[in-house]
PyMOL CGO cylinders between C-alpha atoms (Angstrom):
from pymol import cmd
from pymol.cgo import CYLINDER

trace = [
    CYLINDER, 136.63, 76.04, 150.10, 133.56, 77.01, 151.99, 0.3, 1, 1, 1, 1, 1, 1,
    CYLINDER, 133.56, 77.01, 151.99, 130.23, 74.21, 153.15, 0.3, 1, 1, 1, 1, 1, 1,
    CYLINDER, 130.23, 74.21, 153.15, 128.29, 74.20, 149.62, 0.3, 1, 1, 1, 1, 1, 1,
    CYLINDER, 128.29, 74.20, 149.62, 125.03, 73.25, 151.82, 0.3, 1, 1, 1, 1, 1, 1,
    CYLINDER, 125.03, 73.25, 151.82, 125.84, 76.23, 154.11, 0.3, 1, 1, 1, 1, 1, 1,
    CYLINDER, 125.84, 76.23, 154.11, 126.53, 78.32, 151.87, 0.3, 1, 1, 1, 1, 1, 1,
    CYLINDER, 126.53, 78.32, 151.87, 123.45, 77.32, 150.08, 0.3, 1, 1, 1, 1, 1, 1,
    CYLINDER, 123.45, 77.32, 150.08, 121.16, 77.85, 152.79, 0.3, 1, 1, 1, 1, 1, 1,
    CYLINDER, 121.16, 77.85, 152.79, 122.86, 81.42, 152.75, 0.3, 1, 1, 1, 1, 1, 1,
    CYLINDER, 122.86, 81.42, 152.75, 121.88, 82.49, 148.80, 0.3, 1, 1, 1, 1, 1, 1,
    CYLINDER, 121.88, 82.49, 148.80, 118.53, 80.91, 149.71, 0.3, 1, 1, 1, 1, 1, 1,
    CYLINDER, 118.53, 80.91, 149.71, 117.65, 83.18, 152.61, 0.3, 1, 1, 1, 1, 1, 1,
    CYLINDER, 117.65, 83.18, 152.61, 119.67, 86.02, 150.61, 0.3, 1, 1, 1, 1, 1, 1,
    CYLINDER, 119.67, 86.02, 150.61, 116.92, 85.69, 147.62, 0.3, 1, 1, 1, 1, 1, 1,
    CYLINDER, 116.92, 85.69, 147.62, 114.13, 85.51, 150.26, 0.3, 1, 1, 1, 1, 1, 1,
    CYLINDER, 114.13, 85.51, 150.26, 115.39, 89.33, 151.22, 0.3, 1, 1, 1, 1, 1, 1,
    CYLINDER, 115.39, 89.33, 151.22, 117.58, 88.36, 154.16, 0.3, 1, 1, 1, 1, 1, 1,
    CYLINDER, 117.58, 88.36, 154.16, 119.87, 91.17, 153.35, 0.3, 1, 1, 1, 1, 1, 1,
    CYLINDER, 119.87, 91.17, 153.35, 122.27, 89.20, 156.54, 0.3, 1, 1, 1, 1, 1, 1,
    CYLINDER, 122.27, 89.20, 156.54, 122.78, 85.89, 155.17, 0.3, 1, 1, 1, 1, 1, 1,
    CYLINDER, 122.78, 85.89, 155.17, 124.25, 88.05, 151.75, 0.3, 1, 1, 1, 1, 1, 1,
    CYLINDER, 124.25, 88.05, 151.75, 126.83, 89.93, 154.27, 0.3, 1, 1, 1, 1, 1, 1,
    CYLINDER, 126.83, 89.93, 154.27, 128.27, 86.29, 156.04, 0.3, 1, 1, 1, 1, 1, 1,
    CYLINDER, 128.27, 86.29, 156.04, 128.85, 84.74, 152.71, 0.3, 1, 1, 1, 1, 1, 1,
    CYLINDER, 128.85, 84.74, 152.71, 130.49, 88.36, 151.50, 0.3, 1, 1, 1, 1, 1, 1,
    CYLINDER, 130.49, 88.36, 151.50, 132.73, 87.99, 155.85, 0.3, 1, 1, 1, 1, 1, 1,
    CYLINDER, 132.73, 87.99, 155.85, 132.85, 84.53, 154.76, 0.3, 1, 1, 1, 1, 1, 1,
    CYLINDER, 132.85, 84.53, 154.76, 135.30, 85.38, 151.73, 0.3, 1, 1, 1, 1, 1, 1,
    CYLINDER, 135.30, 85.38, 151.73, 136.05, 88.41, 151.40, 0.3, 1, 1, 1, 1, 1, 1,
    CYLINDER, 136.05, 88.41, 151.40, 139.89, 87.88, 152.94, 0.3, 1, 1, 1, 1, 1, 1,
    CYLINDER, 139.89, 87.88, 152.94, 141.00, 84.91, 150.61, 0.3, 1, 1, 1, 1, 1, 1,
    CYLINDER, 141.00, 84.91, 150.61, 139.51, 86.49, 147.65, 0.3, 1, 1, 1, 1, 1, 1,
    CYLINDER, 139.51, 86.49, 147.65, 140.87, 89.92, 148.05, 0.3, 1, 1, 1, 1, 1, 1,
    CYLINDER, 140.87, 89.92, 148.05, 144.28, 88.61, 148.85, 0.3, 1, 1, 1, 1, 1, 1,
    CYLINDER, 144.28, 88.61, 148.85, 143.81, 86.28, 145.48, 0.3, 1, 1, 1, 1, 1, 1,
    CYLINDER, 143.81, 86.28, 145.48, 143.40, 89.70, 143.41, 0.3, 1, 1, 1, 1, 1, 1,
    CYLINDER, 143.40, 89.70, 143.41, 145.60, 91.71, 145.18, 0.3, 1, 1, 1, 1, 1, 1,
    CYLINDER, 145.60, 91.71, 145.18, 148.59, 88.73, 143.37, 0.3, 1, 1, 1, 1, 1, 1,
    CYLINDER, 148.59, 88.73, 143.37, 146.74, 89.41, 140.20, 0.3, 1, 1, 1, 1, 1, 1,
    CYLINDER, 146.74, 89.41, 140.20, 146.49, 93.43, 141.00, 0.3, 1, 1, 1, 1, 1, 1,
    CYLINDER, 146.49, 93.43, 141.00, 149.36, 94.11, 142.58, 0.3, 1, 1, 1, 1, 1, 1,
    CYLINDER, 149.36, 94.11, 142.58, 147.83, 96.60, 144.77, 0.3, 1, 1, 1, 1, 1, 1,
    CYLINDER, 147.83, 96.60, 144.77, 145.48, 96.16, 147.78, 0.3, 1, 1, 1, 1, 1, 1,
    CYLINDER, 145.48, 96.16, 147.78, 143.16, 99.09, 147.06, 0.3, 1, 1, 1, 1, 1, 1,
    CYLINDER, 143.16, 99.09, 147.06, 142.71, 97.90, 143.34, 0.3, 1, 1, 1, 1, 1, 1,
    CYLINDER, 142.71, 97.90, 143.34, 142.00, 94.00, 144.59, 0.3, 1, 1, 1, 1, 1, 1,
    CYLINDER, 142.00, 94.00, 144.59, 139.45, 95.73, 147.22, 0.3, 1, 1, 1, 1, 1, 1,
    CYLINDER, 139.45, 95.73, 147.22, 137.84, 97.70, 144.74, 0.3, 1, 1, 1, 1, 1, 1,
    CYLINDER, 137.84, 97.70, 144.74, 137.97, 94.83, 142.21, 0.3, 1, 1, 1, 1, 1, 1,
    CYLINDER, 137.97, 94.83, 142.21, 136.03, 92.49, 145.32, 0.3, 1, 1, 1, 1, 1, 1,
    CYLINDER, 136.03, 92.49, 145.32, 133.49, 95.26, 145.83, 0.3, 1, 1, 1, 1, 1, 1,
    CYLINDER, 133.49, 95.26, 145.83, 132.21, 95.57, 142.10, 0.3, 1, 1, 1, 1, 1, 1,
    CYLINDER, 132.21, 95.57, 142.10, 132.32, 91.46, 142.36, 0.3, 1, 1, 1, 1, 1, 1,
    CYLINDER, 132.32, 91.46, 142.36, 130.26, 91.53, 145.19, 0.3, 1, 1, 1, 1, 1, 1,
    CYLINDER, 130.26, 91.53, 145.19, 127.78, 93.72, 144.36, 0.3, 1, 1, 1, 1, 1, 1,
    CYLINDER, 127.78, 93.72, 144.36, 127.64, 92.33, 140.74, 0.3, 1, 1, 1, 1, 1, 1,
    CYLINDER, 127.64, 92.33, 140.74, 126.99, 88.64, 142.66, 0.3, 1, 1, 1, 1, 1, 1,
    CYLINDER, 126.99, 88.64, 142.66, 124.10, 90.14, 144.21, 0.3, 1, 1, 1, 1, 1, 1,
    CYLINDER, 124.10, 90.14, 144.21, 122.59, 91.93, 141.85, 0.3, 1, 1, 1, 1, 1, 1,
    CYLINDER, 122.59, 91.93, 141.85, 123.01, 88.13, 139.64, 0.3, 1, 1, 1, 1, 1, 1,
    CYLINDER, 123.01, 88.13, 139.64, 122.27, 86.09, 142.54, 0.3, 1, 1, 1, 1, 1, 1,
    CYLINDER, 122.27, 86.09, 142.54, 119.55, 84.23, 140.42, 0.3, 1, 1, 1, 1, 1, 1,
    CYLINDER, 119.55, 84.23, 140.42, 121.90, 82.67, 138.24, 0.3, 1, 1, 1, 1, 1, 1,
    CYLINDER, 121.90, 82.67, 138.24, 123.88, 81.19, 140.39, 0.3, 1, 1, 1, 1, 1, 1,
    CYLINDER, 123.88, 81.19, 140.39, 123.57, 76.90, 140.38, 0.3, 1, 1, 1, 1, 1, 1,
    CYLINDER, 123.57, 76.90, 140.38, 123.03, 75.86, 143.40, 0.3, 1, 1, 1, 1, 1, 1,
    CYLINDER, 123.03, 75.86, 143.40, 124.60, 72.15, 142.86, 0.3, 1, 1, 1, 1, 1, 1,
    CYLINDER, 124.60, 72.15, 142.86, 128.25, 74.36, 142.67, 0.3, 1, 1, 1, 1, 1, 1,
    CYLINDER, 128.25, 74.36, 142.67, 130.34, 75.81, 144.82, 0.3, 1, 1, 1, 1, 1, 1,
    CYLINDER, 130.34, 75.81, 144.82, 129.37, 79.77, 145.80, 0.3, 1, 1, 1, 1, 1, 1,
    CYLINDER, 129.37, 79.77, 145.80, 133.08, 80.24, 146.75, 0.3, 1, 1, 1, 1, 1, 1,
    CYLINDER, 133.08, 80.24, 146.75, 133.99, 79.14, 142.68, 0.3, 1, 1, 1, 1, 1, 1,
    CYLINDER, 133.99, 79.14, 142.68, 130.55, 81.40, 141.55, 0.3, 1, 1, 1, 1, 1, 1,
    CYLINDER, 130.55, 81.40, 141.55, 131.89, 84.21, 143.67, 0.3, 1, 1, 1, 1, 1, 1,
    CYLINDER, 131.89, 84.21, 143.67, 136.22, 83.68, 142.61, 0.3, 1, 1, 1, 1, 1, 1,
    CYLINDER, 136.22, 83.68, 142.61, 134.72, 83.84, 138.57, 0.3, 1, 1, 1, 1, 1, 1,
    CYLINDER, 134.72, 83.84, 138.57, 133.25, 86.36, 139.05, 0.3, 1, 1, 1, 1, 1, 1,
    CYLINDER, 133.25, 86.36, 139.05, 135.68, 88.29, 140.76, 0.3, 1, 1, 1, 1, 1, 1,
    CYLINDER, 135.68, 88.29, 140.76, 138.48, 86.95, 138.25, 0.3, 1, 1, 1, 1, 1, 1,
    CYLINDER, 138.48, 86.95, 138.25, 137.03, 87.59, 135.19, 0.3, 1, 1, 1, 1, 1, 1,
    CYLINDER, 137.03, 87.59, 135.19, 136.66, 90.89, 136.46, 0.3, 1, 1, 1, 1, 1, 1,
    CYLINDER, 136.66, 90.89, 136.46, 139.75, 91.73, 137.78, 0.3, 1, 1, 1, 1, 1, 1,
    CYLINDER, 139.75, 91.73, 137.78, 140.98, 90.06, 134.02, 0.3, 1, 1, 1, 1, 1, 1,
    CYLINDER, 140.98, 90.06, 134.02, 139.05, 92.71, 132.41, 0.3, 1, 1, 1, 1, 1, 1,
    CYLINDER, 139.05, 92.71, 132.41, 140.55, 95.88, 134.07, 0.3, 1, 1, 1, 1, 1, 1,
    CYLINDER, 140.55, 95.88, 134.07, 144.15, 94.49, 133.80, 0.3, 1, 1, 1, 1, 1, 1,
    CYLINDER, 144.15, 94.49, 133.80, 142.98, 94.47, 130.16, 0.3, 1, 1, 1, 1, 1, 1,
    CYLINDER, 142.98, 94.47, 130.16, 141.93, 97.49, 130.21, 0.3, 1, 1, 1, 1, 1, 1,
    CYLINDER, 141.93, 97.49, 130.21, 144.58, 99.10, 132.00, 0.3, 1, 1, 1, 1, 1, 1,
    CYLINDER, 144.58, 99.10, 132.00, 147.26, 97.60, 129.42, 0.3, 1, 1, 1, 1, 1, 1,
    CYLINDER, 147.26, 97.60, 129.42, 145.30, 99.13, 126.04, 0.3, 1, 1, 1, 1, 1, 1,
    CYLINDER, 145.30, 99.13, 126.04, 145.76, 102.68, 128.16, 0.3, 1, 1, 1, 1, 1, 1,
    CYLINDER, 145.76, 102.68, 128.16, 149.42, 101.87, 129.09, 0.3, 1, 1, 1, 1, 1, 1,
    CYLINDER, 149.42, 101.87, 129.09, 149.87, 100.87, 125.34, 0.3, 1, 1, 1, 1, 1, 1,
    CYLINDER, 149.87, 100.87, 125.34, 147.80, 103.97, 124.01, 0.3, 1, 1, 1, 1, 1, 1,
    CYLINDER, 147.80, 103.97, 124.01, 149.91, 106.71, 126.66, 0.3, 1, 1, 1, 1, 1, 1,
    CYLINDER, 149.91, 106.71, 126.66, 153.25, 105.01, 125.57, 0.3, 1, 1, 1, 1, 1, 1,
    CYLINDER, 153.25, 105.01, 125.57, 152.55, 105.78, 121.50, 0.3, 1, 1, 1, 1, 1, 1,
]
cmd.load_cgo(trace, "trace")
């Protein structure tokens, strides 16, 4: 998914304080993430708020990303791993209400 040299170029101007190149990579992917989430959320608003913290949490980490991957991968981790943690979350309250 997505032209790693592209995409690359993107990130590069991004870190240069192109605060435009950040927003086509986030038009870029923002669809086929969100829809990846909302399977794992179950709920659109969740996977759209899930995508937002992701996004801004990419930017504010844009430093450590390698630039011989794939931004699309960078960006689904880090969105994943988030979304991973709330449905983690969300079960210890289910579990904790339901005692």
């Amino acid at each position: 998914m997505g032209n790693t040299e592209e995409d690359n170029e993107l990130v590069k101007r991004f870190i240069k304080g192109d605060g435009a190149a950040f927003d086509e990579l986030d038009k870029k992917y923002r669809k086929k993430i969100t829809q990846l989430l909302y399977r794992m959320m179950k709920n659109y608003e969740d996977a759209e708020d899930i995508y937002q913290e992701a996004i801004f949490k990419a930017t504010q980490r844009i430093d450590a990303f390698d630039s011989s991957r794939n931004f699309y991968n960078w960006l689904y981790t880090i969105a994943t791993n988030h979304c991973i943690n709330q449905l983690k979350r969300r079960r210890k309250l289910d579990k904790k209400y339901c005692e």
